[in-house]
Legacy VTK file of the C-alpha trace (Angstrom):
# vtk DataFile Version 3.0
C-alpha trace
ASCII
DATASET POLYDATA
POINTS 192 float
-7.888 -1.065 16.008
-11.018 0.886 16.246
-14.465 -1.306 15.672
-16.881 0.604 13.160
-20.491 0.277 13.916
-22.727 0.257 10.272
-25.393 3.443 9.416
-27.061 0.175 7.877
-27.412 -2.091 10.469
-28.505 -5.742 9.064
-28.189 -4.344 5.728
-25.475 -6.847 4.609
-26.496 -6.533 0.580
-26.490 -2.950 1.073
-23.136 -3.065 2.570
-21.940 -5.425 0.225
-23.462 -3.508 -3.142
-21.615 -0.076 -1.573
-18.018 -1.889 -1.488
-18.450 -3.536 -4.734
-19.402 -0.250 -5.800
-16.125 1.426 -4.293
-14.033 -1.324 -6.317
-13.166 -3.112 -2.728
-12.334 -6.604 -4.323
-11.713 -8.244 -0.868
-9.942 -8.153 2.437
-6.663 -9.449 4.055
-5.169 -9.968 7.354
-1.424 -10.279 8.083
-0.251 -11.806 10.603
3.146 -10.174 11.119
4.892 -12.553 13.640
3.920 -15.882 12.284
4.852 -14.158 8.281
1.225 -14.903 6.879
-1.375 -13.361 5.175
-5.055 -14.541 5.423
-6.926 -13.409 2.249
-10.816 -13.412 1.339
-12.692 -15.549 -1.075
-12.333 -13.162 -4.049
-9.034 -11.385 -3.157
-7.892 -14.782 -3.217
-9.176 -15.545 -6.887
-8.104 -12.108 -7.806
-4.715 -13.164 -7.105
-4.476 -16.607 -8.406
-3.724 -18.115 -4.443
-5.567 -21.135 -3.529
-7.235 -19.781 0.073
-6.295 -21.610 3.087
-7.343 -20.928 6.596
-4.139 -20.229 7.948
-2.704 -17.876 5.015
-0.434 -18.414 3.138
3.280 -17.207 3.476
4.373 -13.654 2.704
6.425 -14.801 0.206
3.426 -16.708 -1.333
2.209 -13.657 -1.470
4.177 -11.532 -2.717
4.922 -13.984 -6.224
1.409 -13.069 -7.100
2.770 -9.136 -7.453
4.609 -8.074 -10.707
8.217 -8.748 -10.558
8.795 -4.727 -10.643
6.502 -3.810 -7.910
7.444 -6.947 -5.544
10.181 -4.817 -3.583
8.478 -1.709 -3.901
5.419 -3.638 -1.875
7.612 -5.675 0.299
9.988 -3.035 1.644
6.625 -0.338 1.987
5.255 -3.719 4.457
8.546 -3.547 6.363
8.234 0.181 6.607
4.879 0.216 7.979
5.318 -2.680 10.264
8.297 -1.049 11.997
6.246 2.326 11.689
2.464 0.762 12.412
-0.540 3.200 12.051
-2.078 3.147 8.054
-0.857 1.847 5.297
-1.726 1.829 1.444
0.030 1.051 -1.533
-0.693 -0.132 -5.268
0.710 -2.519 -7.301
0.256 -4.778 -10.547
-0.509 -8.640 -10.052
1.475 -11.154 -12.416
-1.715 -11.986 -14.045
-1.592 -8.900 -15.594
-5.212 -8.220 -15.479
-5.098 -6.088 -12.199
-3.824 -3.345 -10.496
-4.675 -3.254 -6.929
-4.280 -0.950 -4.070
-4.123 -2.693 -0.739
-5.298 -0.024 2.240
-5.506 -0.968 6.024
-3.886 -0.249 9.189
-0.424 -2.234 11.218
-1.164 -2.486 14.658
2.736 -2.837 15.709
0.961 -5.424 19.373
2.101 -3.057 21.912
-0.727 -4.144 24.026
-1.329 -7.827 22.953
1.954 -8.880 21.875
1.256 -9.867 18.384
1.789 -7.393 15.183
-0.828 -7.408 12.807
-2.420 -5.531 10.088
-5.722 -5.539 8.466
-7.177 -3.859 5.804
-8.968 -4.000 2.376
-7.558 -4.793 -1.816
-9.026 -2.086 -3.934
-9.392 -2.398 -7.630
-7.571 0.086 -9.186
-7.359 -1.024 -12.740
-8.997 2.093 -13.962
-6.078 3.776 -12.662
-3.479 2.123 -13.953
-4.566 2.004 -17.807
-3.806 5.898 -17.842
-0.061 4.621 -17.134
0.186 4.077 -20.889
0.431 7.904 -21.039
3.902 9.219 -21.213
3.018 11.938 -18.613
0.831 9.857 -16.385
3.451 7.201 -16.172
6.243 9.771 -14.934
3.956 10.962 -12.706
3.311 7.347 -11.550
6.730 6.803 -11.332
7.031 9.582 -8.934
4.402 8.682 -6.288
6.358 5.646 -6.452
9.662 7.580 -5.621
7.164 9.164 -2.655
6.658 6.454 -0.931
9.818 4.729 -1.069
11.764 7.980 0.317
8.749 8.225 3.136
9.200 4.368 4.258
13.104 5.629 4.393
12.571 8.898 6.416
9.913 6.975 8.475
12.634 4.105 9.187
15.605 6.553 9.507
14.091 8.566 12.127
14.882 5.971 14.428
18.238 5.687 13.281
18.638 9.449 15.381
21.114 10.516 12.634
20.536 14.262 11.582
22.183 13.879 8.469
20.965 11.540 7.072
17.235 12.970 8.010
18.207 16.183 6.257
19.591 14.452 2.995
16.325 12.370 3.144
14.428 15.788 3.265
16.007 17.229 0.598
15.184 14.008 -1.395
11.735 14.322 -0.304
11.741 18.054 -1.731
12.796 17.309 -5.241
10.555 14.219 -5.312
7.461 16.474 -4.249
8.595 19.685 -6.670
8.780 16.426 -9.701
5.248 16.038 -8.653
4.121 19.427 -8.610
5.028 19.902 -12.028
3.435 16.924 -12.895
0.203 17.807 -11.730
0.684 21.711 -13.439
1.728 23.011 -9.851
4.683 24.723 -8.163
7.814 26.066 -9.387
11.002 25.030 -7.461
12.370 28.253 -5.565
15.358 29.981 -7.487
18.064 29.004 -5.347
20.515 32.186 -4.520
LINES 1 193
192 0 1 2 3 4 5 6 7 8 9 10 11 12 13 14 15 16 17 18 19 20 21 22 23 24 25 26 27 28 29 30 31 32 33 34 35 36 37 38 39 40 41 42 43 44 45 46 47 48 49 50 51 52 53 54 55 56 57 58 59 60 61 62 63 64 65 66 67 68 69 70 71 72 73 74 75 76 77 78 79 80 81 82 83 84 85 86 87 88 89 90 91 92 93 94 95 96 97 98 99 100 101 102 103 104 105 106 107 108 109 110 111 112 113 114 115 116 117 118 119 120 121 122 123 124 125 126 127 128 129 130 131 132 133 134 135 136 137 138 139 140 141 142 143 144 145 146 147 148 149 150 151 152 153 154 155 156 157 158 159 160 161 162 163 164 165 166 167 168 169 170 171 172 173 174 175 176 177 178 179 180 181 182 183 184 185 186 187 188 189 190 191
């Protein structure tokens, strides 16, 4: 994963006052192999998990995700590990308090051995109290559709069945017109 060097060098408070300003609420680590996830200080108490050094299990983790995001989440980490390179996706905790977007990058361990991913939780709270608006939600609901049917074409690509590539297009194409018109866009082609 490529190492970042800081404009602020020994600024820590300065660095720490710019991600608290960007609504970065903590980081996390997943280690892919041994099915963990190592979470900060405050991601942790965002979540409700008590931290441990080690992580705690994926499926620790996932309980502290609304019941109707937990697959949505899950299956989009399966995706991404089999795909590796970025990876972001939002979802609601059970606390009902937040919505957080977790952002970061699967390195699939060509070169060491060992998958992993690491990345940053994002609050995203502002966000999600516009989903009380009918047309916000449907649009909501279709970014959700997005990234489902990209984690499929991603995955079925290495299935090397045209097909099913093509119907997975076409599903991408409808999903992407729904969103067009949600955000006042594109008109689907008249079809002849």
């Amino acid at each position: 994963m490529p190492a970042r060097t800081s404009l602020l060098s020994g600024d820590t408070d300065g660095i720490l006052a710019a991600l608290d300003a960007s609504g970065v609420v903590g980081v996390w680590s997943h280690d892919v192999w041994a099915g963990r996830i190592v979470v900060s200080d405050s991601l942790a108490d965002v979540l409700g998990l008590v931290r441990e050094a080690a992580g705690v299990s994926l499926d620790a983790f996932l309980a502290t995700i609304l019941a109707e995001d937990r697959l949505r989440v899950e299956n989009a980490l399966h995706a991404a590990v089999e795909a590796g390179g970025p990876f972001e996706i939002a979802f609601r905790t059970v606390r009902g308090e937040r919505r957080l977007g977790l952002r970061g990058r699967i390195d699939r361990g060509e070169a060491t051995g060992r998958a992993r991913g690491l990345g940053i939780a994002i609050d995203r709270s502002e966000d999600g109290a516009s989903l009380h608006q009918p047309a916000l939600h449907a649009e909501a609901a279709a970014n959700r559709m997005a990234e489902h049917a990209i984690a499929l074409h991603d995955l079925a690509a290495d299935l090397h069945q045209p097909r099913l590539a093509a119907v997975l297009d076409c599903l991408m194409r409808e999903i992407a017109f729904t969103l067009a018109g949600h955000l006042g866009g594109a008109r689907r082609p008249s079809e002849h």
